[in-house]
LUMNU-303597 format. One line per 3 residues: their letters; for each residue x, y, z of N, C-alpha, C. Coordinates in steps of 0.2 Angstrom, whole numbers. Layout:
N
a	X,Y,Z,X,Y,Z,X,Y,Z; ... .
//
This chain:
151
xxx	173,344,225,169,341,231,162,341,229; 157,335,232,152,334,229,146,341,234; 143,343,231,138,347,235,136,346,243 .
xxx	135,338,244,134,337,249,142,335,255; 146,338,252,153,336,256,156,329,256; 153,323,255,155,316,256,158,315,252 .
xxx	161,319,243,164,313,240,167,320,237; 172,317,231,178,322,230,178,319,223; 178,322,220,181,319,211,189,323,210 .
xxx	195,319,205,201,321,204,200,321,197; 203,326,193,205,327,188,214,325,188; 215,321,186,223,321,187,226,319,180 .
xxx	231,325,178,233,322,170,237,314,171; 239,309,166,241,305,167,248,304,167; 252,309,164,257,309,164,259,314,167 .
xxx	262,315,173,266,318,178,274,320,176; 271,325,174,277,328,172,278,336,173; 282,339,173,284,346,174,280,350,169 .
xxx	281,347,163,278,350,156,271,348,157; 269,346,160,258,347,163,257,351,159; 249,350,155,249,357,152,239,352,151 .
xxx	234,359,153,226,357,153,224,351,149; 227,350,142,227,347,138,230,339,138; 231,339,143,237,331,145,232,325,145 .
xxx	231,320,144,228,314,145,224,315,152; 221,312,154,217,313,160,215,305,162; 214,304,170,213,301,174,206,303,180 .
xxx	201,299,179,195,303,185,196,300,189; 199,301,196,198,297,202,190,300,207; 187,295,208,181,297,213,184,296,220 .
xxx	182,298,224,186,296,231,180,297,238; 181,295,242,175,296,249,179,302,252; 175,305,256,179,310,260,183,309,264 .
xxx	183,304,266,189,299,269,197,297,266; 195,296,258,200,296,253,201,291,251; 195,286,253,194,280,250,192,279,243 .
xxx	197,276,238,197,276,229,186,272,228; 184,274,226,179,272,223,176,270,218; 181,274,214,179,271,205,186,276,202 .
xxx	188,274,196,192,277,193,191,275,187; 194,280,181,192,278,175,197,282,171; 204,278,168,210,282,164,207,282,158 .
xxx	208,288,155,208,290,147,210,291,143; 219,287,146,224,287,142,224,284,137; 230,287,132,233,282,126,240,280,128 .
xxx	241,274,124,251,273,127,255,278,122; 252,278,118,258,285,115,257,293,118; 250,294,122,245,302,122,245,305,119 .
xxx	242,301,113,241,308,107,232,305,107; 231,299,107,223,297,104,219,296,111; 221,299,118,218,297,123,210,304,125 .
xxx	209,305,129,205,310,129,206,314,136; 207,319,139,205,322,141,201,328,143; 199,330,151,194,333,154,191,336,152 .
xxx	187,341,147,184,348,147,181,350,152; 175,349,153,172,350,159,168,345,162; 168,347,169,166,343,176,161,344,178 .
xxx	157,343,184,152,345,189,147,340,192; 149,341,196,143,337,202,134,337,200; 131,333,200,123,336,202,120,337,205 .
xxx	120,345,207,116,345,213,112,343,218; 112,336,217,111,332,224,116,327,225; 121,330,224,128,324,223,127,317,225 .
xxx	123,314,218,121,308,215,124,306,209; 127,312,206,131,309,201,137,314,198; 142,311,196,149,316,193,149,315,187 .
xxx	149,319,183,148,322,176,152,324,174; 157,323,167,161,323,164,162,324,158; 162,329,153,165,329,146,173,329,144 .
xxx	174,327,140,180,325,136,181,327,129; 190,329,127,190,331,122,197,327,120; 199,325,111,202,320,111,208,324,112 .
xxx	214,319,112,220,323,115,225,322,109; 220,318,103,226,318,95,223,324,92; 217,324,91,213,329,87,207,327,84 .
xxx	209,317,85,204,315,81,196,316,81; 191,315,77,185,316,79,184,325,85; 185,330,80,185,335,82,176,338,86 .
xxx	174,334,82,166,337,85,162,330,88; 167,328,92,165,323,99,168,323,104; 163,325,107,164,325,116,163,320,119 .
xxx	166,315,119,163,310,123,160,312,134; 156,311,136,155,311,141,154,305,144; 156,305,152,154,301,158,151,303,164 .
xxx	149,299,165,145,299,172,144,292,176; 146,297,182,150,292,189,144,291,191; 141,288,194,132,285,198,136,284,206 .
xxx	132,287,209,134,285,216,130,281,218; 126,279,217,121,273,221,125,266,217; 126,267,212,128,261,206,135,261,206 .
xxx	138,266,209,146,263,210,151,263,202; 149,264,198,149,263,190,151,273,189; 156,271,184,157,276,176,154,275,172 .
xxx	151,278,169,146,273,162,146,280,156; 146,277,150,148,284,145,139,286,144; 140,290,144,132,294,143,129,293,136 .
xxx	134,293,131,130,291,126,126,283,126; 127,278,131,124,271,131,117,274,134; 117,279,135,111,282,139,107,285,134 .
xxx	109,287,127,104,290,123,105,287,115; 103,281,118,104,275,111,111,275,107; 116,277,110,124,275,107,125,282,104 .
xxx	120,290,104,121,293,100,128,298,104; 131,303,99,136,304,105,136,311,106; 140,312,109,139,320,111,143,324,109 .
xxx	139,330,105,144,336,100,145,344,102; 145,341,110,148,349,112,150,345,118; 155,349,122,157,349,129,153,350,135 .
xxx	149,356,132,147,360,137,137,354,140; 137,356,146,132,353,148,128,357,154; 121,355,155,122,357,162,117,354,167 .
xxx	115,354,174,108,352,175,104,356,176; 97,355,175,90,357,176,89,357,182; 90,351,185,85,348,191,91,344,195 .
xxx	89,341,200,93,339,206,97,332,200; 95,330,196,100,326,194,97,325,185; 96,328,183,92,331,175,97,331,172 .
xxx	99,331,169,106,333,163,103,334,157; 108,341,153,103,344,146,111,342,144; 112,338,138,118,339,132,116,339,126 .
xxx	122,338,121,120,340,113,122,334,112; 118,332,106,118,328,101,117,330,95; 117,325,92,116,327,84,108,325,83 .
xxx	105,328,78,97,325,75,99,319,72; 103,318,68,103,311,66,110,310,62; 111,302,63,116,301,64,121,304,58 .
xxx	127,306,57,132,308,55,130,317,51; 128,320,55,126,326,55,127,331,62; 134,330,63,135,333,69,136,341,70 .
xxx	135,344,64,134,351,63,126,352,63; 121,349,64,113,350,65,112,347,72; 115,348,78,113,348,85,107,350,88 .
xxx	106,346,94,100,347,96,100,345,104; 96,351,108,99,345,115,94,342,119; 97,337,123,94,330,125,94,332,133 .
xxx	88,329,136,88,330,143,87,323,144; 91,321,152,90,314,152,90,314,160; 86,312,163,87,311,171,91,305,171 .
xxx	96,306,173,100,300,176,99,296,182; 95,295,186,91,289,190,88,286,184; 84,289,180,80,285,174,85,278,172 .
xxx	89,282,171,93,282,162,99,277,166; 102,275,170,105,271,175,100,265,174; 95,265,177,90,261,180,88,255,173 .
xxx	90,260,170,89,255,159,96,252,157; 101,255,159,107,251,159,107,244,158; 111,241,156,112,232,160,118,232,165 .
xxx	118,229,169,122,229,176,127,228,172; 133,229,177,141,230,176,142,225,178; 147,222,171,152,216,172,158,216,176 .
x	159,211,180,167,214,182,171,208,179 .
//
């Protein structure tokens, strides 16, 4: 639930099955407190081996955005995390690395500073993902640079 109470993020594995296990392909439902769907974003595969699922989650402190890292669910690309992040003014999922010039993110782990500030890891340059460095990004900024969403 978002700090503010209005909205709800779901982790839901993709495949419903009895054998569920943390590791399962993942689905991000955003929902209003009413239970209204407001964005969704599957990160399955059709066979669930090369999809990605949840590591960690969290609101930002002024619940303006849902924050999400990812880990692969084949094993490929072991030291990529891909992350997302939900905009609630913007209504949009958007991967965070279009946020820091295409670069991508090499840990799970994240956190905020500030009411909507995000610190992640990157690499210093590109394909040296064992030489990490972390990156702070206001995400009003970093949204605001985007190019608007195609539908």
């Amino acid at each position: 639930m978002s700090p503010d109470k209005t909205m709800r993020a779901a982790v839901v594995p993709v495949d419903v099955s009895l054998d569920a296990t943390p590791d399962m392909e993942s689905r991000v439902v955003i929902r209003s407190i009413g239970g209204d769907t407001l964005a969704s974003k599957d990160h399955s595969s059709p066979r669930g081996a090369n999809g990605y699922y949840v590591y960690r989650a969290k609101w930002s402190p002024d619940s303006q955005y849902f924050v999400y890292s990812m880990m692969s669910s084949g094993g490929h690309s072991p030291w990529q995390f891909p992350t997302m992040v939900y905009g609630r003014k913007q209504d949009r999922i958007v991967g965070f690395s279009d946020m820091i010039n295409g670069n991508p993110t090499v840990s799970g782990e994240f956190k905020f500073t500030g009411p909507h500030t995000l610190v992640a890891t990157t690499w210093r340059q590109p394909g040296a993902p064992d030489d990490k460095v972390p990156i702070t990004v206001d995400l009003d900024a970093a949204f605001g640079k985007l190019k608007p969403a195609t539908e």
